[in-house]
VOTILO-301879 format. One record per residue: x, y, z of N, C-alpha, C in turn. Coordinates in steps of 0.02 Angstrom, whole numbers, padded with zeros to 5 digits, always signed. Layout:
<rs>
XYZXYZXYZ ...
</rs>
This chain:
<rs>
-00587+03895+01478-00625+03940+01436-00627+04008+01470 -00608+04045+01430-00604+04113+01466-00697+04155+01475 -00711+04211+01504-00756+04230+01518-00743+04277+01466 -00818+04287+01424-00815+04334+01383-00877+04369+01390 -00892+04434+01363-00929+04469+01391-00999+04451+01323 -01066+04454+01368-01114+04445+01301-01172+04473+01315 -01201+04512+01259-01226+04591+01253-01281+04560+01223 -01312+04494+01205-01392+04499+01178-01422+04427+01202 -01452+04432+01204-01505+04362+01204-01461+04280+01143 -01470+04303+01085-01449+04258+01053-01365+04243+01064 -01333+04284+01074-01238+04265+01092-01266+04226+01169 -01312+04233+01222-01300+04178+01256-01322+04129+01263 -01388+04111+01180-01382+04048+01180-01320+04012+01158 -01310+04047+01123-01259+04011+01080-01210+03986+01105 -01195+04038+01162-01142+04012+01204-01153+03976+01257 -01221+03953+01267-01246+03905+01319-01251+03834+01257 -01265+03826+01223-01247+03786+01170-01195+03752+01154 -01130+03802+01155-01089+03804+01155-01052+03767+01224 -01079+03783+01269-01042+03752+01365-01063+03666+01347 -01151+03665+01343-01159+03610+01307-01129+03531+01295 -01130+03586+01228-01074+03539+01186-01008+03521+01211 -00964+03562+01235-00920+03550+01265-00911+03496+01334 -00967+03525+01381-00979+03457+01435-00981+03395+01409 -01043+03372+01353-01044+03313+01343-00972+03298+01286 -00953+03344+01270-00871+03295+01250-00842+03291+01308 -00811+03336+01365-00814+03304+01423-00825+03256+01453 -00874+03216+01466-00902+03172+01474-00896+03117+01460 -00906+03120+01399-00909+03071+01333-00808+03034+01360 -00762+03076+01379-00716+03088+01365-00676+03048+01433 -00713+03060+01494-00691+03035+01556-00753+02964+01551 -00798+02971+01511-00842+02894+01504-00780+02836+01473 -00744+02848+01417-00691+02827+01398-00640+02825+01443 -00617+02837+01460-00564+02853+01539-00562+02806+01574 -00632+02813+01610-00653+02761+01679-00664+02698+01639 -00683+02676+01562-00683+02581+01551-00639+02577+01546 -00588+02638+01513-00505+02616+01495-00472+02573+01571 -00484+02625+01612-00446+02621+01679-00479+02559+01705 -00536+02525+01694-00596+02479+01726-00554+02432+01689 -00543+02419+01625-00505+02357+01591-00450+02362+01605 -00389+02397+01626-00347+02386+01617-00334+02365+01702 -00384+02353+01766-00386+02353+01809-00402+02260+01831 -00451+02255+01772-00456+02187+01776-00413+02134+01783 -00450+02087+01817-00378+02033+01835-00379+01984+01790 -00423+01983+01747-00433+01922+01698-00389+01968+01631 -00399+02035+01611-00359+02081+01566-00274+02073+01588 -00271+02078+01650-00186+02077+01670-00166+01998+01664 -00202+01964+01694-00163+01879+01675-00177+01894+01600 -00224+01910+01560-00196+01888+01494-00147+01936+01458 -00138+01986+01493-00084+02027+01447-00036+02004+01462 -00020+01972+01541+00041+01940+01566+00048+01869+01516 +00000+01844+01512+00037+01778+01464+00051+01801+01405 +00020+01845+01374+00061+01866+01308+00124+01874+01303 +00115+01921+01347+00209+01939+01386+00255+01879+01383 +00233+01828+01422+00261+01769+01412+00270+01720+01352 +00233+01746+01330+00226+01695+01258+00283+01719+01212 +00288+01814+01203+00336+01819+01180+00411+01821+01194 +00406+01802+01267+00483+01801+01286+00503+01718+01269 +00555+01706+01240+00560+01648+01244+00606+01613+01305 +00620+01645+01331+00677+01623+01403+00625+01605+01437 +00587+01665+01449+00534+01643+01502+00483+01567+01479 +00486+01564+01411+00436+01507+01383+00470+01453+01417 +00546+01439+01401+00580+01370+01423+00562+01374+01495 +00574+01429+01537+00581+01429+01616+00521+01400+01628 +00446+01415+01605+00388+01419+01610+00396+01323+01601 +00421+01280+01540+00415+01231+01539+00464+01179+01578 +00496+01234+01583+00551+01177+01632+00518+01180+01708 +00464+01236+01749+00438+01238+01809+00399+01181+01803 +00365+01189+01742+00301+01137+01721+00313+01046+01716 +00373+01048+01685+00428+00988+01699+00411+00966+01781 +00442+01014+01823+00464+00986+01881+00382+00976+01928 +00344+01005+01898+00270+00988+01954+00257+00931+01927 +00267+00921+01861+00247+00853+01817+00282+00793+01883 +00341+00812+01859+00383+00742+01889+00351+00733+01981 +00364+00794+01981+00323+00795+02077+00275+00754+02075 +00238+00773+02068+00168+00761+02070+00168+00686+02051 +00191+00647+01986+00207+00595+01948+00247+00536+02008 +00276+00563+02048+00327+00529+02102+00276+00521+02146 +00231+00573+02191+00200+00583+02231+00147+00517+02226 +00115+00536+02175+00068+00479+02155+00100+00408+02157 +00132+00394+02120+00177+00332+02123+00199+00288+02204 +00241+00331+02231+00239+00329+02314+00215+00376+02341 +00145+00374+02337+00101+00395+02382+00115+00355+02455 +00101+00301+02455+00101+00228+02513+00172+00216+02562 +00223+00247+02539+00287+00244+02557+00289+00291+02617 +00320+00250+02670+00329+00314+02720+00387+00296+02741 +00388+00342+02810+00478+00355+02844+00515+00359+02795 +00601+00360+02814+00643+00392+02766+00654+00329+02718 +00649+00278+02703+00642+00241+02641+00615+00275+02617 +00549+00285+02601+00501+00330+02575+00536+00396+02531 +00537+00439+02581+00567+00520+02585+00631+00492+02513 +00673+00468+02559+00762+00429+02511+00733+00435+02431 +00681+00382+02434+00669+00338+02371+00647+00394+02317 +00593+00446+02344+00574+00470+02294+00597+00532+02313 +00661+00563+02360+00712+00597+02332+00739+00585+02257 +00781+00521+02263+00835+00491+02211+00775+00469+02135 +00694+00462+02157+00665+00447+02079+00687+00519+02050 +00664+00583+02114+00650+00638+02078+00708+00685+02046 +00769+00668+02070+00839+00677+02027+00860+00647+01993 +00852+00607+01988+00873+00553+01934+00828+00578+01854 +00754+00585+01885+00704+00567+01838+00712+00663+01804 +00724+00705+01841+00756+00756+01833+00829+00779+01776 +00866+00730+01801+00940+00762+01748+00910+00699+01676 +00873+00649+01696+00866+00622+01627+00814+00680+01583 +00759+00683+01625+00722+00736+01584+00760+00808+01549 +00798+00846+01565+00830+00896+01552+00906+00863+01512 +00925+00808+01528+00980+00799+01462+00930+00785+01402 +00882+00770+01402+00828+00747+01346+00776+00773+01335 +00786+00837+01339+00719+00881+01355+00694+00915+01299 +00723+00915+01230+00710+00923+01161+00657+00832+01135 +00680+00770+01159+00668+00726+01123+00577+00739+01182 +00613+00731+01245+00522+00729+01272+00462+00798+01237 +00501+00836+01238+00454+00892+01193+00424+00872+01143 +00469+00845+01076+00449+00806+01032+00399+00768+01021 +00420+00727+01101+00367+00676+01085+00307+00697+01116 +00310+00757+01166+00236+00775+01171+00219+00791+01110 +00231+00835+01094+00203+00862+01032+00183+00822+00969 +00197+00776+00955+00200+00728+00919+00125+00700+00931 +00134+00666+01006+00082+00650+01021-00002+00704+01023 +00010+00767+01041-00048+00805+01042-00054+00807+00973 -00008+00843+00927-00052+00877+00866-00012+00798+00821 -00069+00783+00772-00065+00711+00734-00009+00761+00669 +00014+00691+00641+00066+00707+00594+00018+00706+00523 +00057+00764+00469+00009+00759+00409-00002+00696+00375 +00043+00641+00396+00022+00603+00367-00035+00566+00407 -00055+00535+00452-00110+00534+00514-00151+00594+00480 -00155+00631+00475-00232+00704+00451-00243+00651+00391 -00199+00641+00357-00212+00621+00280-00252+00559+00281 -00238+00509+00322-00286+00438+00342-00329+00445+00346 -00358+00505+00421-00421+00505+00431-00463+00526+00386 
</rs>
């Protein structure tokens, strides 16, 4: 705002009125600013913009289910031979977890299926209940 010159009483209310007004849009203006910058800082705002992200990529969706695949089967082996030790052990649930591996991924449309199948009921199942 440039400096202008003012010759009565009333031009500097007006123009104190005028500063005013202008601060609190100011204000008003960096108040908006700092929640913008405050949300977009959040870590609960960034994981969920990041899964959106993911949701719409679909490469990343399969990658996302095929990682999810392999902790399944881990974990699924782990439990199983938990009790197994030395390299029998180690061997055994090497060869479950490749094995159980190329079967899951040559068939990895029919196990989807059948999750799915199983979580959400078929219209005919809605229609029974």
């Amino acid at each position: 705002m440039e400096n202008q010159e003012i010759s009565s009483y009333p031009e500097l209310v007006l123009h104190i009125m005028h500063l005013k007004q202008e601060k609190f849009r100011q204000e008003e203006e960096i108040k908006y600013t700092i929640r913008e910058l405050i949300f977009l800082l959040n870590p609960v705002s960034m994981l969920k913009k990041g899964i959106r992200e993911i949701a719409m990529d679909s490469e990343a969706k399969f990658d996302l289910a095929k990682v999810s695949m392999d902790l399944a089967i881990t974990m699924l082996i782990n439990g199983l031979m938990r009790n197994t030790g030395g390299l029998k052990g180690l061997l055994g649930k090497l060869l479950i977890g490749k094995f159980s591996s190329s079967f899951l991924y040559n068939n990895i449309s029919k196990v989807v299926a059948g999750i799915r199948n199983r979580i959400r009921p078929t219209p005919h199942e809605i229609h029974q209940q």
